[in-house]
BANUSE-914869 format. One record per atom (N, C-alpha, C, O, CB): x, y, z. Coordinates in steps of 0.2 Angstrom, whole numbers, padded with zeros to 4 digits, always signed. Glycine has a CB too. Example, Ala and Ser with C-alpha at 12.3 -4.5 7.8 and 13.67 -1.06 7.14 Angstrom:
! residues 2
+0066-0028+0039/+0062-0022+0039/+0066-0016+0039/+0071-0017+0042/+0057-0022+0045/+0064-0011+0035/+0068-0005+0036/+0064+0000+0039/+0067+0006+0040/+0070-0003+0029/
END
This chain:
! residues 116
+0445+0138+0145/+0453+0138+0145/+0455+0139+0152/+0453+0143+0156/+0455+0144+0141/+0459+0134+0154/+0462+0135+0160/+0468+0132+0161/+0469+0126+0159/+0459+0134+0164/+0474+0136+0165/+0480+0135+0163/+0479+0134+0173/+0478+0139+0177/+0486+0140+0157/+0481+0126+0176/+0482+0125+0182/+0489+0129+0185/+0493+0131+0182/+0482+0117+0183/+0489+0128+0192/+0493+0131+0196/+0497+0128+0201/+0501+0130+0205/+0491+0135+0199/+0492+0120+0199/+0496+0114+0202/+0503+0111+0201/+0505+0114+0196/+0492+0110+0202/+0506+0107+0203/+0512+0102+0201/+0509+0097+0195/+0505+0093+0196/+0513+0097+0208/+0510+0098+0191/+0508+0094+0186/+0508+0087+0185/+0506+0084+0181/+0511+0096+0181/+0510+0085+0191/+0513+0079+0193/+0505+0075+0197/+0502+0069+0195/+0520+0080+0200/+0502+0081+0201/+0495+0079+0203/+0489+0078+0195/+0484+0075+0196/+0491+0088+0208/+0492+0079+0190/+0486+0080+0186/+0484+0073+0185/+0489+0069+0185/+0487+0084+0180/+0477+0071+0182/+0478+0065+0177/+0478+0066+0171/+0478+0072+0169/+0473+0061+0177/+0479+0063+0166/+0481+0060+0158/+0477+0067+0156/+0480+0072+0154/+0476+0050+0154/+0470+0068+0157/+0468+0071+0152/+0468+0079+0154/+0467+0083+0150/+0461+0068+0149/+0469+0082+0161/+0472+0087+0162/+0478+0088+0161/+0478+0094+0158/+0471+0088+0167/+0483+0086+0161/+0488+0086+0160/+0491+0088+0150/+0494+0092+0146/+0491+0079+0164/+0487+0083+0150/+0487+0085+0140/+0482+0090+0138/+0484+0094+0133/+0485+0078+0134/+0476+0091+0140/+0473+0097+0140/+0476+0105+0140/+0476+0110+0136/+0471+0095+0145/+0479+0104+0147/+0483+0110+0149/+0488+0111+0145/+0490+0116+0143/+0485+0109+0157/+0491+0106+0143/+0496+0106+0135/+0495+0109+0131/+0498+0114+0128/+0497+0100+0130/+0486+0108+0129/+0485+0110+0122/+0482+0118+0122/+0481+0122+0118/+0479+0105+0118/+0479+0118+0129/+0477+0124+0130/+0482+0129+0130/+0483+0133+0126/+0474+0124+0136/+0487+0127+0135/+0493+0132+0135/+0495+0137+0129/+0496+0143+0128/+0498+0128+0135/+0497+0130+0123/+0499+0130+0115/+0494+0139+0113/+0496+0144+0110/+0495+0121+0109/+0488+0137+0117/+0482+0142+0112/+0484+0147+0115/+0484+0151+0111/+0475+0140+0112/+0485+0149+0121/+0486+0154+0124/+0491+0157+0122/+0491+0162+0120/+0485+0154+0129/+0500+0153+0123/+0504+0156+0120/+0506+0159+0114/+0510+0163+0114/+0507+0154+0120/+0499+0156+0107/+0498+0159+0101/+0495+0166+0103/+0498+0171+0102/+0494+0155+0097/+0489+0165+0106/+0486+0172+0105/+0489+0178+0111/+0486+0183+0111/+0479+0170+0106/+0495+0176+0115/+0500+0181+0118/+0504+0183+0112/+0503+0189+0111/+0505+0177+0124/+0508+0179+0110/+0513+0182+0105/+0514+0183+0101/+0519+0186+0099/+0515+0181+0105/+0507+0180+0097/+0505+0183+0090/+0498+0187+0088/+0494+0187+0084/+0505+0177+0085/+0498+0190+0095/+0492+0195+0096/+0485+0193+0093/+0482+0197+0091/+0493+0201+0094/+0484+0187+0093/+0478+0183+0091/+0473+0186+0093/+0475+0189+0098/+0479+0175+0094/+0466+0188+0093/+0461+0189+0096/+0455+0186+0101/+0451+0188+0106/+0460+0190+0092/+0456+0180+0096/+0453+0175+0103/+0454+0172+0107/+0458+0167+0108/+0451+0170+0102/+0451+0174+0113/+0450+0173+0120/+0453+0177+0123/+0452+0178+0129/+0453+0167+0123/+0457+0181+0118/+0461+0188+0122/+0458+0193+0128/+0461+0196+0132/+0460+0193+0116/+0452+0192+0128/+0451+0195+0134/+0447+0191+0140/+0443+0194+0144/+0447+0201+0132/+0448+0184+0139/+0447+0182+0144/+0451+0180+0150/+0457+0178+0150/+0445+0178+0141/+0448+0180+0157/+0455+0182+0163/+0457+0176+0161/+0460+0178+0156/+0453+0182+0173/+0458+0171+0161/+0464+0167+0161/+0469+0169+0157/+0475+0168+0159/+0464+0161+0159/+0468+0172+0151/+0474+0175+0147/+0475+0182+0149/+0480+0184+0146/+0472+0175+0139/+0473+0186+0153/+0473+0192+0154/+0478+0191+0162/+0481+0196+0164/+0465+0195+0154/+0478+0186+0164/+0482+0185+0169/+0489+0184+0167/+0493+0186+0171/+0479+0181+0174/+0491+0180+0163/+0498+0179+0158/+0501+0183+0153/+0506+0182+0150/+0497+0173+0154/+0496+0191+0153/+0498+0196+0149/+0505+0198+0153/+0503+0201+0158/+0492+0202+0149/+0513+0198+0153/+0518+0201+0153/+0523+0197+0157/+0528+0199+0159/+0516+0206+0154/+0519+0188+0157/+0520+0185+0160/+0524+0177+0155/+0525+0172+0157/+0515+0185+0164/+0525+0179+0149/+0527+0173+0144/+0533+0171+0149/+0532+0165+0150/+0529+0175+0136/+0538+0173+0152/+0544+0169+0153/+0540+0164+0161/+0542+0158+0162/+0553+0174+0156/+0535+0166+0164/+0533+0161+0167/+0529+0156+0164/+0529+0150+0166/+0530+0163+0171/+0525+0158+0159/+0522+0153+0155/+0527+0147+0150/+0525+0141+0149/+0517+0157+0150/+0531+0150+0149/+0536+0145+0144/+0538+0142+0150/+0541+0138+0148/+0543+0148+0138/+0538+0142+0156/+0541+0140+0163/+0536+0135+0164/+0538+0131+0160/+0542+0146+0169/+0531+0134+0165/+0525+0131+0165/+0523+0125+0159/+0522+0119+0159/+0521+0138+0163/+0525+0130+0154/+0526+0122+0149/+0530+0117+0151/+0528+0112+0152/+0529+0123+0142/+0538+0121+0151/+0542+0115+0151/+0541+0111+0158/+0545+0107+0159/+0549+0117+0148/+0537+0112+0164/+0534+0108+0169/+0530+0104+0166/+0533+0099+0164/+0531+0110+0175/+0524+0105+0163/+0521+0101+0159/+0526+0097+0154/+0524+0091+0153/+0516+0104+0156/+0529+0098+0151/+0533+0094+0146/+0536+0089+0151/+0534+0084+0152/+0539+0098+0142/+0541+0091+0155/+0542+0086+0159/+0540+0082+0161/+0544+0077+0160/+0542+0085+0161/+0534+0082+0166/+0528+0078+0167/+0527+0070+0161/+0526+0064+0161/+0522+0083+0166/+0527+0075+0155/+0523+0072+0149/+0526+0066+0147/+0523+0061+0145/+0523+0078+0143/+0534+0068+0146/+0539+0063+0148/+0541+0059+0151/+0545+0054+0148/+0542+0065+0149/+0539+0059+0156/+0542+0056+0162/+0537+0048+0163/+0538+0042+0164/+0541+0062+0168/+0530+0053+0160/+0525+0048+0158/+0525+0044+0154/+0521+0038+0154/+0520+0050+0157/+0532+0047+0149/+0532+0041+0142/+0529+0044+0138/+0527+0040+0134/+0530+0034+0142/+0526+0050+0136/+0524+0054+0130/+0529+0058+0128/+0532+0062+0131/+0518+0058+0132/+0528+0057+0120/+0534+0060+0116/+0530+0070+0114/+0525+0073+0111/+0536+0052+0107/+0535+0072+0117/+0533+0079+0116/+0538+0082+0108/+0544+0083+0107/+0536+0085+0126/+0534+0084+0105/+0536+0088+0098/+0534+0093+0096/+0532+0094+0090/+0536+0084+0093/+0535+0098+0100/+0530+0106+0102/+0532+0113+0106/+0528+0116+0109/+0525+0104+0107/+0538+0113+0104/+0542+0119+0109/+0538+0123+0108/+0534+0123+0104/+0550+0122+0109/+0542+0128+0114/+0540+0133+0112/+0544+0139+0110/+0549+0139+0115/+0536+0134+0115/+0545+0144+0107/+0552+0148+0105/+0553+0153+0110/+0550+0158+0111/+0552+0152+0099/+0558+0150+0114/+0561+0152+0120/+0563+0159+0119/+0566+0161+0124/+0566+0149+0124/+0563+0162+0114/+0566+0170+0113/+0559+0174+0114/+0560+0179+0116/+0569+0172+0103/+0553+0171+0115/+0549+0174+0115/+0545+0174+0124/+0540+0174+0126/+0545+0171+0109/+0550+0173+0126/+0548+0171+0135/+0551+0175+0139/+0557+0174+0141/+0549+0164+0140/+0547+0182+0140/+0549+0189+0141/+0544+0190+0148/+0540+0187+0150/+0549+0194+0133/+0546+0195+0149/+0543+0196+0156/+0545+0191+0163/+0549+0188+0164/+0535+0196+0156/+0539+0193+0167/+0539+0191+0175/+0539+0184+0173/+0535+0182+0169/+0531+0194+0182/+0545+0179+0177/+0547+0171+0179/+0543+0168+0181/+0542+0163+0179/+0551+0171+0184/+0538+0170+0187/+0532+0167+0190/+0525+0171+0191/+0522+0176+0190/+0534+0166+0195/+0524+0167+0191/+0514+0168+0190/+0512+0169+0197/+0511+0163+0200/+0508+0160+0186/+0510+0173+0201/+0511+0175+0207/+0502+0177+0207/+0498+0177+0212/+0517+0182+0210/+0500+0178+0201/+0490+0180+0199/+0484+0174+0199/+0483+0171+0194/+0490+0182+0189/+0482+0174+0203/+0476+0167+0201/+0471+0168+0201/+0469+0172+0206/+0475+0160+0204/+0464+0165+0196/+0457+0166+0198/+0457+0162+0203/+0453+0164+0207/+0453+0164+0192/+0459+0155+0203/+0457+0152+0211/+0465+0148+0214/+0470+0145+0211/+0447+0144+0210/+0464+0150+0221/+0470+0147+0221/+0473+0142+0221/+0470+0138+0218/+0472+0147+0224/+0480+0139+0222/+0482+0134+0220/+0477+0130+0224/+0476+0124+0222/+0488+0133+0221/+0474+0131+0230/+0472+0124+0235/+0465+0122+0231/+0463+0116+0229/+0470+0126+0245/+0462+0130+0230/+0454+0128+0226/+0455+0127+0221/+0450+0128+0218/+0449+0133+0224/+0461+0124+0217/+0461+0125+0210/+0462+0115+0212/+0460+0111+0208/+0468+0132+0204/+0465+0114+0217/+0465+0108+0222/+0457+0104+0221/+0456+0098+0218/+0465+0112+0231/+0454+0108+0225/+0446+0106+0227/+0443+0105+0221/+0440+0100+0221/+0442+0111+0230/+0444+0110+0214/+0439+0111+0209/+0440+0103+0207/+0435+0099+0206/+0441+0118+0204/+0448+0101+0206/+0449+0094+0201/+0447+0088+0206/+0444+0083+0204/+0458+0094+0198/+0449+0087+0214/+0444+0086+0218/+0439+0083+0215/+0439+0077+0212/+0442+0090+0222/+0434+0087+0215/+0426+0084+0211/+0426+0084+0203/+0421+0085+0200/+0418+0090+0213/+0431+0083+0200/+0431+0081+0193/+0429+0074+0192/+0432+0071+0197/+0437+0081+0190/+0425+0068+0189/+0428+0061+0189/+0434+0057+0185/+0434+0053+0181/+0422+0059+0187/+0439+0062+0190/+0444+0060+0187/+0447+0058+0192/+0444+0060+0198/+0447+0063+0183/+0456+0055+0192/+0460+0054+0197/+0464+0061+0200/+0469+0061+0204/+0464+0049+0194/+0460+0066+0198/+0464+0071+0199/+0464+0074+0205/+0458+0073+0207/+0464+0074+0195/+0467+0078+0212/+0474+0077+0211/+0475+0073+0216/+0471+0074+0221/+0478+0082+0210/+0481+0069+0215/+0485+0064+0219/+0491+0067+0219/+0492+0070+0214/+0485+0056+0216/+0496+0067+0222/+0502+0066+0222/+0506+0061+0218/+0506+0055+0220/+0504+0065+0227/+0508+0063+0213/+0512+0058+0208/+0508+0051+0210/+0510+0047+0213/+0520+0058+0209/+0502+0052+0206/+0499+0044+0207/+0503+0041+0202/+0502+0035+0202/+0490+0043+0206/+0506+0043+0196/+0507+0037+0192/+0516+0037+0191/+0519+0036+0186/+0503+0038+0183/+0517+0038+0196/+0525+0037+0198/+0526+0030+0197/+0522+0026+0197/+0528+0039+0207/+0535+0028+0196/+0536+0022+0191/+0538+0019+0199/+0539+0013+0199/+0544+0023+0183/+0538+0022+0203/+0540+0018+0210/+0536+0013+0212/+0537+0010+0217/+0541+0023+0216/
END
């Protein structure tokens, strides 16, 4: 499970929808006290943090969009309570940089798939 700290814009296809679906799973098991994964750091770092995470999504949603993917997946903004930003990371934004770096993917670029 991992929710990036990058521009969503750096991501490719399958990080970017990844991190979608991952998200979904974490915000379930934030807000409906789900059990699984509950005590793993990625989710332990977004504990009291939902208005940054629903912050988070809808960057990814936009992204998603923009790409021309049709998003039908909110999330219930009554439930995005706490701290605005995520100031917490297991690796930073630059290493979280490097890690996708050596992925064999396009990731990350600066808006490689910009319509320009």
């Amino acid at each position: 499970m991992r929710i990036w700290d990058v521009d969503p814009g750096e991501l490719c296809r399958s990080h970017l929808l990844g991190e979608h679906r991952e998200l979904h799973g974490l915000w379930n098991i934030l807000t409906q006290k789900k059990k699984g994964y509950s005590r793993h750091p990625e989710t332990r770092r977004w504990v009291g943090k939902l208005a940054a995470l629903y912050a988070r999504h809808e960057a990814l949603v936009r992204e998603m969009e923009r790409r021309g993917y049709a998003h039908r997946s909110p999330l219930d903004r009554r439930l995005a309570t706490g701290e605005g930003v995520q100031k917490s990371y297991l690796d930073s934004p630059e290493q979280q940089r490097r890690i996708l770096r050596l992925k064999p993917c396009p990731c990350p670029r600066r808006r490689p798939w910009s319509q320009a």
